[in-house]
Every structure is written in C-alpha cells, then in structure tokens.
C-alpha positions in Angstrom: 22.7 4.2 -18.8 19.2 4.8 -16.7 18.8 7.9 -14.9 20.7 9.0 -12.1 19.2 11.0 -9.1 20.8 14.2 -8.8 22.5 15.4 -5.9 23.6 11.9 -4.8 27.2 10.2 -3.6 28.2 8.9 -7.2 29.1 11.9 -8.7 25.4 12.7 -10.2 24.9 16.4 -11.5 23.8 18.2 -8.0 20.6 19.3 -7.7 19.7 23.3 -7.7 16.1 23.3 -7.0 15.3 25.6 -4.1 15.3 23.5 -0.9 11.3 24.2 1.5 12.1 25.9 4.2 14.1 24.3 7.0 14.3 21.1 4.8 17.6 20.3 2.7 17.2 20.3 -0.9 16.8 16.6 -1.9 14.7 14.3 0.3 13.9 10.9 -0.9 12.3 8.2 0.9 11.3 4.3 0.5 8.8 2.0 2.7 8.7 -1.7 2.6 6.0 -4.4 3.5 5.9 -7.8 4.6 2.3 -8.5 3.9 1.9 -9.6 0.3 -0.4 -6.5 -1.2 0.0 -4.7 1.8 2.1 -1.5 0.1 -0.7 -0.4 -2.4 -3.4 0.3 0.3 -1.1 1.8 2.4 0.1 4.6 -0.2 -3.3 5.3 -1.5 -4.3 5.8 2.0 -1.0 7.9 2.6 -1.7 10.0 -0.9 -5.2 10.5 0.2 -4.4 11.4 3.8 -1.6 14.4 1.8 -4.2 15.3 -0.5 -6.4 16.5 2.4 -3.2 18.3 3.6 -3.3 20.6 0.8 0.1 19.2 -0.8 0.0 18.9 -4.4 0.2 15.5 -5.8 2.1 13.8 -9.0 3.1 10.2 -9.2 0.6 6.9 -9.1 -1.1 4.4 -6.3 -2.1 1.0 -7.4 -6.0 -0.3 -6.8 -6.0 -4.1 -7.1 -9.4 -5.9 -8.0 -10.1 -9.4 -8.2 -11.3 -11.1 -11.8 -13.7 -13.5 -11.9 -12.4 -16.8 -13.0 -8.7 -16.0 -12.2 -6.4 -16.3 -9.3 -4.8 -13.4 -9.9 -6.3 -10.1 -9.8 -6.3 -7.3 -12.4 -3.7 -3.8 -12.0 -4.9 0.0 -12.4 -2.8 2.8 -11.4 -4.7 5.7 -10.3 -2.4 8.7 -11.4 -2.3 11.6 -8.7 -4.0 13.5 -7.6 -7.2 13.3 -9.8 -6.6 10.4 -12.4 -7.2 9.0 -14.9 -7.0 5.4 -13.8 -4.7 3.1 -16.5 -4.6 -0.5 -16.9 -1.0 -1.9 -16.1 -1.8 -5.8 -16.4 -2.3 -8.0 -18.7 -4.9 -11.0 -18.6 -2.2 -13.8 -19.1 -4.9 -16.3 -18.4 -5.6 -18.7 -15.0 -2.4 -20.8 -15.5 0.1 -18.0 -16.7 3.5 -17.2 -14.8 5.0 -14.9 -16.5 4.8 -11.1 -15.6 2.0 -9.7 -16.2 3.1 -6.6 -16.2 1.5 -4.3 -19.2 4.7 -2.2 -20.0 2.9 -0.4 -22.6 -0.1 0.3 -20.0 2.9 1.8 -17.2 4.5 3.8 -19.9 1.6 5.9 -20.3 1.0 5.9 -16.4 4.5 7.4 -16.7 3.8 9.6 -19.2 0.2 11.3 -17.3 2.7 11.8 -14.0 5.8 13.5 -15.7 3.2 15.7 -16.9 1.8 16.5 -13.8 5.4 17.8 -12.7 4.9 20.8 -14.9 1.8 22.5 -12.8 3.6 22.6 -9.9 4.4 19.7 -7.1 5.2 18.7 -3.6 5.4 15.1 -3.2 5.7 12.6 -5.9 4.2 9.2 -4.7 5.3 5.5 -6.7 3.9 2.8 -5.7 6.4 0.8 -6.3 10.1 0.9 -7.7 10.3 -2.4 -9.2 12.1 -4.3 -12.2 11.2 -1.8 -14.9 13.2 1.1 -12.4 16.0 -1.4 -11.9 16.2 -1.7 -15.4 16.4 1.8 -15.5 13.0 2.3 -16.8 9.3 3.2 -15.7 9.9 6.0 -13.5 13.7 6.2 -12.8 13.2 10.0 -15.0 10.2 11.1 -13.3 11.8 10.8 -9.9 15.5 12.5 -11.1 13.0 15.1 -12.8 10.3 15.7 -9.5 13.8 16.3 -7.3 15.1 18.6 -9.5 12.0 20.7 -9.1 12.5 20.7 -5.5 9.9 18.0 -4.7 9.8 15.1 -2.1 9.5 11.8 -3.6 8.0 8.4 -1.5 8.4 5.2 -3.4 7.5 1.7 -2.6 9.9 -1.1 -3.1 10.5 -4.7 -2.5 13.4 -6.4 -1.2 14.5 -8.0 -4.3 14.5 -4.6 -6.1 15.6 -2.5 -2.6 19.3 -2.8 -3.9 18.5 -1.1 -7.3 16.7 1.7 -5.5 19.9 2.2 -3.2 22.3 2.3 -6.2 20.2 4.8 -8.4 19.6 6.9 -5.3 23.6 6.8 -4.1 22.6 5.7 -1.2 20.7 9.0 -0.7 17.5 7.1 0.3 15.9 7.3 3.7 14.3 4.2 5.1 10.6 4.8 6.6 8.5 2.1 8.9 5.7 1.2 7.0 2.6 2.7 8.6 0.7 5.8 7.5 1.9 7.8 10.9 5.1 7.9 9.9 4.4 8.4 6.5 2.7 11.3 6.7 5.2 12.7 9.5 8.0 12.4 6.8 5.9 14.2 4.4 4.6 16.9 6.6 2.3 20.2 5.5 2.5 21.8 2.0 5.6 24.6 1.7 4.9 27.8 1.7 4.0 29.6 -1.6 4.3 33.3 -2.2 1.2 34.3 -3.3 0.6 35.4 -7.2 0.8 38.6 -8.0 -2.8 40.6 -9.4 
C-alpha cells in the first residue's frame, strides 16, 4: 500500500502540523501543461522566482539537454534549493522506446529531498508526479512527510497520471493554471518565524 497523504477524505491519519498563519493546515496543489516539455521550465522558473522570496526550498526541478546523436534528450534533476544535480535517464540508445527512466538515479534524487525536510521547509516543489508516484513510489513519502511538517507542496502532473494524484491526495488537491503568476500567488511570502533565542 503506497503512502497516503494525511489529512485527506479517505480516512488518512489527519495531519497535526501547525497550519501558517491565516492558511489551513494542508495545502496541496498540481499544475498541468499542454506543451510537450513545457512543465520543467516553468517550475524551475517558479522555484527560482520562491527562492528569491526568501521561502525555503525542498523537492526537485528537471533541466533537459539535448545529446548529440540522439533524439531524445538526457534528464537531471536539480534538487532544491542548492543541488546537487542527479542523472535520472538512461541512454537507451537512438532507436529505444522504452522508459528511460533511471529509477535508481530518482531514488537518490528522493533520497537528497526527504533530507532537506529535516532543516526546515516551506514549499516542496516535484516536478512531476508520474508513474513511479502512481505506483506508489518516487515521492509519494516525501510529499505525505513535507505536509506533515506543515509545508506547501506544488507538483507537476500529466493527464494520464492526474487520476493517481487525485486518489493519493483524496481529492484534497487544488488545481492551478499553469503560468508562473499564479504560481507564485498560490505560494505567496515565507511564514513567519519566531526568531531564535541567544
């Protein structure tokens, strides 16, 4: 059974992480785009733009970059806010079509963000919730864990995989237009921290 999201309609433990101020204590959120390869610019441009914001960062963006003698171009995922960068494709060759997807390379992409969780954040970014989530891999745990420490999480999804992301969320998920305004509106400035004591 993959991890559930807590607080959600399907009976999920509730979550009892302290809600930001005039916010409720779970908020969740998915954008879609047409454009083929249109969703990983966007979120690195939307992580970049909350960055600036002062908000700290945990999750992963995905920089594409074409390979010279294939059609296909190569995977990194940049894990927030500061790196490292990971590999999460594989070099199937110029007439593969399987997925190229490097699970071992993600894993450990998943591993560097659930680590991040533990200094502290405000906004978990994935780029993309896709067949290893549905499958209730990849970073189905990282999200459950980032709202039960009171975060916000933004993913990305597809419309094949939209349905999986709706049934692990309880339909708890908020639909946003996919365009860094309202993004970054959803997301809005860092909470307030009580400062540390000398």
């Amino acid at each position: 059974m993959g991890t559930g999201v807590p607080g959600t309609a399907r009976g999920v433990k509730t979550c009892t992480a302290p809600a930001r101020m005039g916010r409720s204590a779970m908020r969740l959120a998915y954008t879609m785009t047409r454009g083929r390869g249109a969703l990983d610019p966007l979120l690195h441009e939307v992580a970049g733009a909350a960055a600036a914001r002062g908000l700290r960062l945990a999750g992963i963006v995905q920089v594409n970059s074409d390979r010279p003698g294939c059609a296909r171009c190569d995977m990194d995922a940049v894990v927030l806010p500061d790196g490292p960068v990971i590999r999460i494709s594989q070099a199937l060759g110029a007439q593969a079509r399987g997925c190229r997807l490097d699970a071992e390379g993600l894993e450990t992409a998943v591993a560097a963000a659930e680590a991040r969780l533990a200094q502290g954040v405000d906004l978990l970014i994935v780029n993309k919730f896709g067949k290893q989530e549905a499958a209730g891999r990849g970073f189905r745990p990282v999200i459950a864990a980032a709202l039960e420490a009171g975060a916000d999480v933004l993913v990305g999804v597809n419309e094949m995989n939209l349905p999986a992301l709706e049934t692990f969320t309880g339909g708890a998920a908020e639909a946003l237009d996919p365009d860094p305004a309202t993004l970054l509106d959803w997301i809005g400035s860092p909470p307030e921290r009580t400062p540390a004591l000398a």
